[in-house]
Each structure stands twice: as structure tokens, then as C-alpha cells.
N, C-alpha and C positions, 0 to 999 in steps of 0.2 A: 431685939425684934427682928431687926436684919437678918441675924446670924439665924435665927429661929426660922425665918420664911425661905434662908439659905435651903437650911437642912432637912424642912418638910419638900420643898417643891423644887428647887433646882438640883439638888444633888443626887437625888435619882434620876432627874431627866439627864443629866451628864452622865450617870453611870449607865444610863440604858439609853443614849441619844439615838442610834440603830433603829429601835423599837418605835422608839418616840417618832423619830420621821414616818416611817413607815404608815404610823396611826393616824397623823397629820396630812400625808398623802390619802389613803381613802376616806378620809374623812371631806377633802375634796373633789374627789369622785364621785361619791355618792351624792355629795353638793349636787354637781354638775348632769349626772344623770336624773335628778329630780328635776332640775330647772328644764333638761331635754325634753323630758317628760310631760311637763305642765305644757309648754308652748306645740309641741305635737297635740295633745287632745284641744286646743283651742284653735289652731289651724286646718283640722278634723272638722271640726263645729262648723266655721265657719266655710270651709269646703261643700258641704252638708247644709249650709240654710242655702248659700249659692244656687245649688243644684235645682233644691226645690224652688226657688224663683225662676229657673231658666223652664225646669218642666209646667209651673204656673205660665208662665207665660207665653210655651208653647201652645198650651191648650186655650189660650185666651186668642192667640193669632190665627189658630186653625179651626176655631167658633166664627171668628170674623171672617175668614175666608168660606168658610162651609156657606155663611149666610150671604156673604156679598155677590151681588148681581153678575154673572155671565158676561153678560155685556160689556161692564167695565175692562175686563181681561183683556177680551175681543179687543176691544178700542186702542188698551193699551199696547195690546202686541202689533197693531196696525202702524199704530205711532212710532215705534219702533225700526219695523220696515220704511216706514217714511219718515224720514226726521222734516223738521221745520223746515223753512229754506226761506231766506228773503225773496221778497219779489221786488221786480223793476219797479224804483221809485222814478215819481213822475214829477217829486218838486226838488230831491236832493240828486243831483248827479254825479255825486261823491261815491252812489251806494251799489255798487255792483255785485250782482248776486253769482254765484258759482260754487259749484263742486265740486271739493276737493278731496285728494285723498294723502295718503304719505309713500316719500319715495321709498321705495323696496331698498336701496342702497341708503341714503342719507336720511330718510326720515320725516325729511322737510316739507311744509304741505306745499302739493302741487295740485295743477288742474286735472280731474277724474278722466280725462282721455289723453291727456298730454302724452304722446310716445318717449321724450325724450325730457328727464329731469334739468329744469333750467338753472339750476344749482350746483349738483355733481356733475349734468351733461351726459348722464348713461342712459340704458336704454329702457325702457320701462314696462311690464307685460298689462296691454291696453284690453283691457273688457269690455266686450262686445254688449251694447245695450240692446240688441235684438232681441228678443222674447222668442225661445223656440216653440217650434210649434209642437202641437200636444201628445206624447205618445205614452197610453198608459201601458201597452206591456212594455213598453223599453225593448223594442225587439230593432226598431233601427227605421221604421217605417211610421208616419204621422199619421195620427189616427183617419185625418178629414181622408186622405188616400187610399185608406184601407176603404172605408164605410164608401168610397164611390166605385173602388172595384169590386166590393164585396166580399171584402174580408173580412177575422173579427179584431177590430183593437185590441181585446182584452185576451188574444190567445196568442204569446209570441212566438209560439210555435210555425205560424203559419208564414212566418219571415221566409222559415228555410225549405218551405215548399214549391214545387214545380206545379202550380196549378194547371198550366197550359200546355204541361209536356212537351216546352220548345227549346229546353236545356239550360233555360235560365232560371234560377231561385227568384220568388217575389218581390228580395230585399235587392236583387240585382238590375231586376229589370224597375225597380222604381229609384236606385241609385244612378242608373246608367240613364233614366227619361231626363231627372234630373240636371244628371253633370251635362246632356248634349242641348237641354232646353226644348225638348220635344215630349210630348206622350204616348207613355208605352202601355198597352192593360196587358196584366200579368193573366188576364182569363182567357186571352184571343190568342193562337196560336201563331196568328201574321200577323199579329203587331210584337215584334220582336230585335232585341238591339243588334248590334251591330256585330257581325261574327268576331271580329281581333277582340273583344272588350272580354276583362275577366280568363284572359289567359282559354279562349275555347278556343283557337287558332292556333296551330302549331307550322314550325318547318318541319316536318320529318328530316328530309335530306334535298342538298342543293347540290349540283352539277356541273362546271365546266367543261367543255369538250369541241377542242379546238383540230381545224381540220381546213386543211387548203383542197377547194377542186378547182380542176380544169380543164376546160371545154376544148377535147380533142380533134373531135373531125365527124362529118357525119357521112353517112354510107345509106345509098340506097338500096334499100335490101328487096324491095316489091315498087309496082307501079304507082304505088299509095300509099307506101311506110319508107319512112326515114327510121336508121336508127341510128344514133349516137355516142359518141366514146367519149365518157368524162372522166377522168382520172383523178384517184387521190394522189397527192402530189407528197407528201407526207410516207406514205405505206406502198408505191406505187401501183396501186391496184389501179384496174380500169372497169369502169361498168359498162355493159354496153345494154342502152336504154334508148326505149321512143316514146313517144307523148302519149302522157298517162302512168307509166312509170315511176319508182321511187330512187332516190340517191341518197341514202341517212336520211330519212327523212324529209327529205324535199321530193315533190312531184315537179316532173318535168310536165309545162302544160303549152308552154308556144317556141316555136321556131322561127327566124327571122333572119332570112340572106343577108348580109351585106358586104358589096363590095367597094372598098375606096381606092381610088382613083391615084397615084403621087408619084412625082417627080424626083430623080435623084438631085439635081438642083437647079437654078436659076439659068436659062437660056438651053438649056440641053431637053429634047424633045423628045426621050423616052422616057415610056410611063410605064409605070409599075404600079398592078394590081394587088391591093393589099385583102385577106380574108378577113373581115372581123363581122363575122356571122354572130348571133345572141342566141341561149338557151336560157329560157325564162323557165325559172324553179319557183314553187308555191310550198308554205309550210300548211301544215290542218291548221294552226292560227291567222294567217291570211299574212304572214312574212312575205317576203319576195324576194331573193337572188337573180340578179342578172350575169353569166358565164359568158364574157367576149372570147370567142376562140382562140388560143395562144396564150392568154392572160389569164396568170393562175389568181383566184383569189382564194382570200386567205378570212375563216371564217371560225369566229367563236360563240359557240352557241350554248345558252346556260339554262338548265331547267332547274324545277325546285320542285316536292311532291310536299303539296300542305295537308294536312288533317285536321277536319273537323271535327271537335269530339261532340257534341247532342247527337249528329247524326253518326259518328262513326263510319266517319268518310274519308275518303283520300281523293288529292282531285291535283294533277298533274300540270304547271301551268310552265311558259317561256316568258321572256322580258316580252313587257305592252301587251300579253294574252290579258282576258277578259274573261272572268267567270263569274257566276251567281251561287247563291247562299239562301235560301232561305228565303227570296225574292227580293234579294238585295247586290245591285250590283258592286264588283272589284274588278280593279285594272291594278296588273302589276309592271310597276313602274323600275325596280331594278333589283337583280338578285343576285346576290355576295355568297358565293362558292364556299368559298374558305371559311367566314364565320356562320355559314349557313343562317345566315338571313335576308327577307324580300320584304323590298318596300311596298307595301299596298294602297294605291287609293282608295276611298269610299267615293265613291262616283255620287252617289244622291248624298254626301256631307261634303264634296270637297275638300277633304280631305284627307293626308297621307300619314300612315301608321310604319311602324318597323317589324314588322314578325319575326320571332325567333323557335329558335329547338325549345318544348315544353323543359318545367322545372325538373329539378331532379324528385323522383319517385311519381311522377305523373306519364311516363310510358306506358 
């Protein structure tokens, strides 16, 4: 029987064993691709009922909200911007209410205005609870502001308007009433800010110019004219001037003898006559030089030419001259040559500003 089942079934698989695996092999393959098979169409299926529960119950939640009240919404997104907050309890004193938020750096909760994390000990960016005030165009300008000059809220156009043709923009002149605490209407053409604000105030150009005179000698040339010899001391030049007259600049407007009196020294009783007569000089700005006869002084005089630009003006000043703008007065207080810049007071702000040569591309 053995020998029998030998030679029906194992001695050709030994003579063909090659074959025989081979058979063996796809015969597990094909195993394995059916089993693949089956479990892909059941993980299909059930992908597939999945689906249709998620679309049922899409349209069951968006039935519910199609029907649910408005209001609720409303409520809840209110809720939201306000969360809950304890309030000061009046029988636990354990219960202290606050607002917290987390530090930027560590995380940790801290108090909602705290500058400084009392944890890490860095510095922390503190938000302003202020409530701005209302500006629908976003042009830079609050609506209440607009609606009393009479402008429109809702055109931000009109920010960058010169209503009053007084070279200020509306968003300038209600920035600049502003920052000074004063009221400016951007419709009046003299209510208007300050000339330095906003870069409308230039140096053109500043000037040193330095120069020694001195009061020579005067000479009667008529019954009723004096005339005078002051010299630059500098160039040697000599003017020969009488009252009324210019010297650079200066008018010669008084003359004034004098003679002292002096001894060559203690107990000796000749006297010697000394000349020190004065020539009073006047600038157009109300300066004053006084020239003692003999004695050279020695004088440095500094101008600056500023330009206005609304008006497209040039106006020529010296240190402590006094000019107007606009019906606004300036005293200038000191003017730097070399960096071409004057310091300016505002007389009605008490005030002093720096002026400088405009930016570049604004000549």
C-alpha cells in the first residue's frame, strides 16, 4: 500500500518537484489576492454607509440651524466677546476677581495690564483699553470731528483735502489741534497751525559773517554835518559816514562827545585828555552797536533766509528778529551757520522748535 501511494503520488512530485513548487506558490497567491480582495470591498462598504451618516447628518444640523432663532447666535457671539468674570464677593474674601491673560514669552497667566511678567520678569506688549473713537472711512480723522467741521465721515477722501487753502490738509490740521491741545477748523483759513509743523518751514540757507569796525575820528564837514570814519578793521577799508547813513548794514543814528579826564599817576598833576566819543549804530531789526572811538569791536552777525512753502515765501531773519506767518508770531532765538539750522520760538505756544534745510526731493 505504501509502495503504491509511493508511486502514484510522491514519485512524480520528486520527479517534477520544480513544477510542483511553482503550483504551490500561486496557489498562495491567488489565496492571498482573494483574501485582499474580500476585505477591500468590506472596508469600501463600510467607508460608504460612513459617508452617508455624515451627509445625513449634515443636513439634520443645517435644518436645525436654518430653523433656530437669530437671537440665539446674537447672544452667543456676545458671550463670547465677554466671557463671565467673577465679581467681588462681599462674604468670601479669598475671591478676587481679575483678568488675565498669558505671557508672550513664558505663557504663564498673568494680569491683563501687567507690563512686566512677574515670572520670566520681561517686558510684556500692554493693550490699551481705550475704545477709539469712530472713524468709518478709516481716513485718519473721527467721524464726531468731521460732522462739526463739516465734512463727510464716509468719504476718506476728504482727509487729504485743503479745504481752507491755508496749506494744511484736514488730516493735518486735525492732527496738529490735536497733538497741541487746541482747536483748529480745517474751513477757516486763520485758524491754522503752526508754521514749523509738518515740515512747511524750511532753512534755505544760513550765514555767518564776521567783521571788526572801528570808530575813527569825525570831521566837521558843514556848520550842521558831522561826518565820520569807521573802518573795517579786517579789509582796511574806511567809510566815511554821518547820521543816517549805512555801515553793512548798520545805520548810524547818534553821536555822543566824550571826554575823560586821567592822570598819568598818583600825586603828579597832569591831566590827560582821553577821546572816547560813541557812534551808535541800529540794525532794520532794532539791534544796537555801540563804536567807542580807538576801540575796534569785533562783530559776528548771522542771518538765515527761511521759506514758507503754502505761501511760497522767503523771509530773511537775524538772531532775536521777530517775524509773522500767517498771524502767528516767531522770535528767532539762534542760528547755526554750518548745520544751517534756527532755532524758533512760537511766541503764542512758548515754545521752541529747531528748523532745518527741507528733505531731500522737497526743493
Amino acid at each position: 500500500m505504501n509502495n503504491r501511494i509511493r508511486r502514484i503520488i510522491l514519485d512524480p512530485l520528486l520527479a517534477h518537484y520544480d513544477k510542483s513548487l511553482t503550483l504551490v506558490a500561486l496557489g498562495i497567491l491567488i489565496a492571498v489576492v482573494v483574501t485582499l480582495g474580500a476585505r477591500t470591498s468590506g472596508e469600501k462598504n463600510k467607508q460608504r454607509v460612513f459617508m452617508d451618516r455624515i451627509q445625513n447628518l449634515n443636513k439634520t444640523v443645517a435644518a436645525g440651524v436654518q430653523t433656530s432663532s437669530r437671537a440665539k447666535f446674537v447672544k452667543g457671539r456676545q458671550a463670547l466677546s465677554r466671557p463671565f468674570q467673577l465679581s467681588v464677593s462681599t462674604t468670601n474674601f479669598m475671591i478676587i476677581p481679575e483678568q488675565r491673560v498669558s505671557c508672550k514669552w513664558c505663557r504663564k497667566p498673568i494680569a491683563f495690564s501687567a507690563e512686566k511678567c512677574p515670572f520670566c520678569f520681561r517686558e510684556q506688549d500692554v493693550v490699551s483699553t481705550d475704545r477709539a473713537p469712530k472713524d468709518s472711512d478709516a481716513d485718519g480723522i473721527p467721524d464726531d470731528w468731521e460732522l462739526k467741521h463739516r465734512l463727510n465721515p464716509n468719504d476718506g477722501d476728504d482727509a487729504k483735502i485743503d479745504s481752507d487753502s491755508d496749506g494744511f490738509t484736514n488730516l493735518e490740521e486735525y492732527k496738529s489741534g490735536k497733538a497741541l491741545g487746541m482747536e483748529i477748523d480745517p474751513t477757516d483759513k486763520n485758524s491754522v497751525p503752526p508754521a514749523w509743523m509738518y515740515g512747511k518751514l524750511w532753512v534755505k540757507d544760513a550765514k555767518a559773517f564776521e567783521f571788526k569796525l572801528k570808530f575813527m575820528s569825525s570831521m566837521q564837514r558843514s556848520t550842521n554835518e558831522l561826518v565820520f570814519a569807521v573802518n573795517h578793521v579786517d579789509t582796511k577799508q574806511t567809510f566815511w559816514k554821518k547820521i543816517g547813513d549805512q555801515v553793512l548794514g548798520f545805520t548810524i543814528v547818534e553821536y555822543t562827545a566824550k571826554i575823560l579826564a586821567t592822570t598819568n599817576a598818583p600825586g603828579i598833576q597832569s591831566v590827560r585828555n582821553m577821546d572816547i566819543s560813541e557812534l551808535k549804530l541800529k540794525s532794520a531789526d532794532g539791534e544796537t552797536l555801540i563804536l567807542v572811538k580807538g576801540v575796534p569791536l569785533e562783530r559776528l552777525a548771522k542771518s538765515a533766509d527761511l521759506y514758507y512753502l503754502p505761501a511760497k515765501q522767503t523771509i530773511t531773519v537775524k538772531t532775536g528778529a521777530e517775524f509773522e506767518i500767517q498771524g502767528r508770531k516767531y522770535r528767532v532765538k539762534e542760528i547755526d551757520a554750518q548745520s544751517k539750522k534756527v532755532i524758533v520760538s512760537d511766541v503764542s505756544l512758548n515754545r521752541e522748535e529747531i528748523i532745518g534745510p527741507p528733505a531731500a526731493g522737497e526743493l
